[in-house]
Each structure stands twice: as structure tokens, then as C-alpha cells.
C-alpha positions as CSV (number, residue, x, y, z in Angstrom):
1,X,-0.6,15.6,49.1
2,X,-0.2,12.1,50.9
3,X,-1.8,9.1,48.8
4,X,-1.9,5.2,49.0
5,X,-2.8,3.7,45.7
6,X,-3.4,-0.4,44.8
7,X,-4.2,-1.6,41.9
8,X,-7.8,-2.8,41.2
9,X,-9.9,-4.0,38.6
10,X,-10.7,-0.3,36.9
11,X,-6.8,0.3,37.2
12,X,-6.1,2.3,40.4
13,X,-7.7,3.3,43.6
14,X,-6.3,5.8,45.9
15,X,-6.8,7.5,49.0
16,X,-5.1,10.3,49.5
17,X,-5.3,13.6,51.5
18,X,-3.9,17.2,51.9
19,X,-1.5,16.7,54.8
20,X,0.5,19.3,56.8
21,X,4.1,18.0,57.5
22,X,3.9,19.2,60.9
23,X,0.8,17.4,61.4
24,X,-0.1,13.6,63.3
25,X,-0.9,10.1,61.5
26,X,-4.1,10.7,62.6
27,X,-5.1,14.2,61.5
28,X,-4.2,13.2,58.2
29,X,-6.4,9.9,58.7
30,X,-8.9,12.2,59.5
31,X,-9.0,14.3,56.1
32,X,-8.6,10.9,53.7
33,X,-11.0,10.3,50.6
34,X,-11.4,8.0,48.4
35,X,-11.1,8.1,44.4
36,X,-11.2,5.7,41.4
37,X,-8.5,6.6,37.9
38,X,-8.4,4.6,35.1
39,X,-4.5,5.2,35.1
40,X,-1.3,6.0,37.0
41,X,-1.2,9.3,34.5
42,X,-4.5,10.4,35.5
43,X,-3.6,9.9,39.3
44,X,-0.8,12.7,39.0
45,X,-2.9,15.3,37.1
46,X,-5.5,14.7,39.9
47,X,-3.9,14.6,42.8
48,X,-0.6,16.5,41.7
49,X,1.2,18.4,41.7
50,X,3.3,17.6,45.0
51,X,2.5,14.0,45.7
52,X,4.2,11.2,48.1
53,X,2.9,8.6,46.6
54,X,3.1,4.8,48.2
55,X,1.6,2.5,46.2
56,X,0.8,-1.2,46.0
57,X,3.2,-2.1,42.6
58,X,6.9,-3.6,42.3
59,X,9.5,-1.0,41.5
60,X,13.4,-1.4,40.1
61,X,13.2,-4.6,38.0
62,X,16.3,-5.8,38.3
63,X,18.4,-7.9,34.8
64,X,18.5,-11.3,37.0
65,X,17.3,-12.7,40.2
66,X,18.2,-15.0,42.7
67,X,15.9,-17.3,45.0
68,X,12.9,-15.5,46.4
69,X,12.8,-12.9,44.0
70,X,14.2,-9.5,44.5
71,X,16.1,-8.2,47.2
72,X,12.3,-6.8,48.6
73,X,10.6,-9.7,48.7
74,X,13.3,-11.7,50.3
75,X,13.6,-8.9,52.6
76,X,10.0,-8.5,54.1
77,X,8.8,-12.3,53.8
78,X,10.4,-13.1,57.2
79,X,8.3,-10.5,59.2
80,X,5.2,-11.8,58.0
81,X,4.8,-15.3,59.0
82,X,1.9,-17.1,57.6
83,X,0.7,-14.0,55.3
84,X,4.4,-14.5,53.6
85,X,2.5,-15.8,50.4
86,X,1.0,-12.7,49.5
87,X,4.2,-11.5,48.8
88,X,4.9,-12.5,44.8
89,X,8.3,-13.0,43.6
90,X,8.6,-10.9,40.7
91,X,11.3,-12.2,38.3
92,X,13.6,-10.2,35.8
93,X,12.7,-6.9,33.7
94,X,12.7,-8.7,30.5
95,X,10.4,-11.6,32.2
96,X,7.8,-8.5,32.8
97,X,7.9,-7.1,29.6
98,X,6.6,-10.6,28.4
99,X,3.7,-10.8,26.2
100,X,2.8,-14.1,26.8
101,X,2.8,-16.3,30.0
102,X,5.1,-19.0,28.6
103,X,7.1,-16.5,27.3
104,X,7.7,-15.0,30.6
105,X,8.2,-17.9,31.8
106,X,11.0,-18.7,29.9
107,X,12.9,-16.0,30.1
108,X,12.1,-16.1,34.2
109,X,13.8,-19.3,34.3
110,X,17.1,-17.7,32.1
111,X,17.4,-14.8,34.3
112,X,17.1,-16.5,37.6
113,X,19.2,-18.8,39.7
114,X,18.0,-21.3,40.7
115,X,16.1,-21.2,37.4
116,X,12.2,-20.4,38.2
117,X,9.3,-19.9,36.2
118,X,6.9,-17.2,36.8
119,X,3.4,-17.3,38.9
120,X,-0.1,-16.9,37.4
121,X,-0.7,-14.4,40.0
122,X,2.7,-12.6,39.5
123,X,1.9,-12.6,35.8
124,X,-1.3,-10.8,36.2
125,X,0.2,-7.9,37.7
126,X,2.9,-7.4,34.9
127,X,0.4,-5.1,32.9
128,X,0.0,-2.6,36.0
129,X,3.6,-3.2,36.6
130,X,4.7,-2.0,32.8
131,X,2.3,0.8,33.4
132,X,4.1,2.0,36.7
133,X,7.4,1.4,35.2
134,X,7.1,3.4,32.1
135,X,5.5,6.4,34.4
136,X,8.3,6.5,36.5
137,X,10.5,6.9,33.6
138,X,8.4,9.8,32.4
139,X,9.5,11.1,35.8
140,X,12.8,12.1,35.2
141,X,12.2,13.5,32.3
142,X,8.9,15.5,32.0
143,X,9.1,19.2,34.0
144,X,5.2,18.6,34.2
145,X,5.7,15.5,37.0
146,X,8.2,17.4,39.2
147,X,7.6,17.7,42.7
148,X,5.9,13.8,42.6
149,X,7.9,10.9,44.7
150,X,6.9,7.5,44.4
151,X,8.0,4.3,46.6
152,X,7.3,1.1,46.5
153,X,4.8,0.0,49.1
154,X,3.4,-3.8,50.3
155,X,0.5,-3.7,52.2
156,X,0.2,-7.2,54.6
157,X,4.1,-5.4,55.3
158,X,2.7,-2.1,56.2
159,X,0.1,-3.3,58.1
160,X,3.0,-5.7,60.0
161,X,4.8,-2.4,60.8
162,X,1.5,-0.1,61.5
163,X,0.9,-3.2,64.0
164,X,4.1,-2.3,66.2
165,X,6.3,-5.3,63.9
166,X,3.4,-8.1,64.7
167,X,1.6,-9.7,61.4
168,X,-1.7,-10.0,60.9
169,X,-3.2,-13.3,62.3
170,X,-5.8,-13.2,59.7
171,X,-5.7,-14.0,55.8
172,X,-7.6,-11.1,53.9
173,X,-9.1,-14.1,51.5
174,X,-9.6,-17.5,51.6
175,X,-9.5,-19.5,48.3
176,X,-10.2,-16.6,46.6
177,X,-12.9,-15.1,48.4
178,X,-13.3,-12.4,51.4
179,X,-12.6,-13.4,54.4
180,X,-14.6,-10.9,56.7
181,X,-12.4,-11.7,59.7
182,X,-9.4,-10.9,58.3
183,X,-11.0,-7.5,56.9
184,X,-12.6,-6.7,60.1
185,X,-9.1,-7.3,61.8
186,X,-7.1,-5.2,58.9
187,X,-10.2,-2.2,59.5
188,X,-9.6,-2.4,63.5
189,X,-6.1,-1.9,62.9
190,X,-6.8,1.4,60.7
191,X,-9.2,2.8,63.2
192,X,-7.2,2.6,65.8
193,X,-4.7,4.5,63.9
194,X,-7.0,7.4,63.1
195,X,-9.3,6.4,60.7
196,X,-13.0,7.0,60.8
197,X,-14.7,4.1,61.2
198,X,-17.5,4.9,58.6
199,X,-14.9,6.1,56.3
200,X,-13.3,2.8,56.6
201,X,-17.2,1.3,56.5
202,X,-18.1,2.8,53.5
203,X,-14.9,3.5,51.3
204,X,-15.3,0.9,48.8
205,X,-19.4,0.8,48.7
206,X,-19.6,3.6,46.6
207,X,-17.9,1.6,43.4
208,X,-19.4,-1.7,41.6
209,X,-17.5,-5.1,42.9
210,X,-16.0,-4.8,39.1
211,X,-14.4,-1.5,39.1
212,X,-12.6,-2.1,42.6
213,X,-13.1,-4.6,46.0
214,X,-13.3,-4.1,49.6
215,X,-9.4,-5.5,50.5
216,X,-8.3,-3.1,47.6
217,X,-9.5,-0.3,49.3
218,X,-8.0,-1.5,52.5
219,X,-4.5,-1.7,51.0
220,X,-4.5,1.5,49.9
221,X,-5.4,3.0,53.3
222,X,-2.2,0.9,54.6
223,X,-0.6,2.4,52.0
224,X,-1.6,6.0,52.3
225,X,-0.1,5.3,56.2
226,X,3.1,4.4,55.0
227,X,3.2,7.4,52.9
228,X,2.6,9.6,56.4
229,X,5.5,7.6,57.7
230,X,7.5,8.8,54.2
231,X,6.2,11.9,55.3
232,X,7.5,12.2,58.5
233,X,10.8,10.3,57.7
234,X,9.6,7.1,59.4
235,X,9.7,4.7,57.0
236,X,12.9,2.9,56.3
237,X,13.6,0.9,52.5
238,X,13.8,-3.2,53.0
239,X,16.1,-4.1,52.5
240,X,18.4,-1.5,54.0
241,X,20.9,-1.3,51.7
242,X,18.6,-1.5,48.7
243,X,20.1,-2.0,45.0
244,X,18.9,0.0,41.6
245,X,17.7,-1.3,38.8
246,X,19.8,-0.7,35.2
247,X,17.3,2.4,35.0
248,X,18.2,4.1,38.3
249,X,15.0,2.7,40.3
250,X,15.0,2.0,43.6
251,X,14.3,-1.6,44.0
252,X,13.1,-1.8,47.5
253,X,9.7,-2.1,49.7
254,X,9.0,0.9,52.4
255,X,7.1,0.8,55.3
């Protein structure tokens, strides 16, 4: 099973299909649905249990970072030119296990040189992030999740690399709201790739605005390509020569 997940507003939404190693970007394209969980948890006993899994959600929190965030983010910002802000820098473990936003903001600015506090949007992901982090530590340890591999994934980066290395010339929002050109260009892209175009149409219609939105559904179709790519042995870690985290996680963004 091949599946791109991003988080949304009623926790995660993932497309995902049955794919045959041997088989093209497109065929798998071809066989993609679409599904709504309330958890990482209940993604794995769904879709399990052999999953490559790319998904929209830091990985490897590392004790201290430098300017620009982790090794990732400072990695993939320079291939993305004026979409580089939708990639958050996402400060130290202890930062993420904040409860409160001054609190994480003040132990952001002690685990980072130059000192820096943490964003508002950064700091809304930190729940999904917590949830990801503790799954993947249930990973090496329950018998019940073998067989299930899990990488970091950014999606204006995978759709920079679907793209043939060119960034999108169009913001997916502006001030918040849909942009339906930078959608329609991001849709274009996955059709030409192998998606169908009503699947791509209709993806998101079938769920209410508040459980998950139009560019979340979109992400996790770029991300369900980078998983082919994972697949197929395609898709290379940025940075290269990734670090781990003090739990053995991978801290690096794959496309």
C-alpha cells in the first residue's frame, strides 16, 4: 500500500492505493482514493499492514537548532523560491512538547542559535507533530506496526520535484484564503502525472470544509507521489547527508 497523508482539520486525510512495485506513477495514480481518520493509529489499522507512508508532518526533532530550523528546512527552502514560506521552521524537541505558546517560545529561543522564538503557525502543528512522534516510537516496538515505513514528506517540495526541479509559480492561498489559481495549477500538475481529473475534481467534495479543505487534499496527492518515488527508489532525503534525532529518527524531508 502506497499513501500520502496531511494533516487536516478532523486529523488526517490520506490517499492511498494498492500499488505493484513493478508498476508506473501513473497506474498507481490511476487506483488512488481518498479517506478521512481521526488519527495516525487509525490510519495503520486501515490501510496496514504494509504501508510507505509519506506524509505532510516534521520528523527527527532534533535537542537544538541553528538558523532556519532543521537541517530539512534549510535544505529544501532554496528550491522553492517565492513558495519558501510555507516551509515552517520547527524548533527543538522540548520546544514541541510545549504546552503553551510562550512556553515554547522560550525554550525555542534556549535551544536555538541565533536564539528564535517559535511561529503561530509552527505552533499549531505541534499537536499533530506530538501525535506522529509518539506513533513512530510505537514503531519500533510494537510487532503489530511491522512492515509500516514512514518519511517525512513537504508538499510545495514534492510538487517542485514532480515539476522536473521548477516551483510552483502560484501561492495555494492568499491571506488565508484559496487561491483557485494556484490550486488549478497544483491540479494540472497531478493530472499530467496520472491522476484523473474528476478524482482530482471531486476528492475533497465529499467531506464538510471543517473536517478537511481542498489544498489538504491536494498535498496529500503530492505526497502519495512522493511515496511512488519511495517506492521505486526515486526519492532521495534533503539534506543528503541527513542527521537523527536523540530517538534514532530520521530528520530529513524526501521527495
Amino acid at each position: 500500500m502506497l499513501a500520502g497523508m496531511d494533516g487536516c482539520r478532523a486529523g488526517w486525510i490520506a490517499v492511498h492505493a494498492e500499488a505493484a512495485r513493478t508498476g508506473t506513477c501513473a497506474a498507481a495514480m490511476a487506483q488512488a482514493r481518498v479517506s478521512l481518520f481521526a488519527s495516525i493509529e487509525d490510519a495503520a489499522e486501515a490501510l496496514g499492514p504494509s504501508i510507505i507512508l509519506a506524509v505532510d508532518m516534521p520528523i527527527g526533532l532534533p535537542d537544538e537548532t541553528a538558523r532556519g530550523g532543521r537541517g530539512p528546512e534549510q535544505a529544501v527552502r532554496p528550491f522553492l523560491g517565492a513558495r519558501q514560506s510555507s516551509v515552517f521552521s520547527i524548533p527543538s524537541r522540548s520546544a514541541v512538547y510545549a504546552d503553551t505558546y510562550p512556553e515554547a517560545c522560550a525554550l525555542a529561543q534556549k535551544t536555538s542559535n541565533p536564539p528564535k522564538k517559535v511561529s503561530k503557525q509552527a505552533f499549531n502543528l505541534f499537536p499533530k507533530i506530538r501525535e506522529l512522534d509518539g506513533f513512530l516510537q510505537r514503531l519500533k516496538t510494537d510487532p503489530a506496526l511491522a512492515g509500516i515505513d514512514v518519511y517525512e514528506c513537504h508538499p510545495e517540495f514534492a510538487f517542485t520535484t514532480l515539476n522536473g526541479g521548477k516551483a510552483m509559480q502560484l501561492p495555494k492561498k492568499i491571506k488565508s484564503r484559496v487561491n483557485p489559481a494556484g490550486i488549478g495549477e497544483r491540479k494540472a500538475l497531478l493530472q499530467n502525472l496520472g491522476f484523473d481529473a474528476l478524482f482530482l475534481d471531486k476528492g475533497a467534495a465529499g467531506f464538510r470544509t471543517s473536517e478537511a479543505a481542498q489544498d489538504d487534499f491536494l498535498d496529500a496527492c503530492a505526497c502519495f507521489a512522493i511515496a511512488w518515488r519511495l517506492q521505486q527508489g526515486l526519492a532521495h532525503p534533503h539534506p543528503e547527508q541527513y542527521k537523527r534525532d536523540a530517538y534514532g529518527l530520521p530528520i530529513a524531508i524526501w521527495a
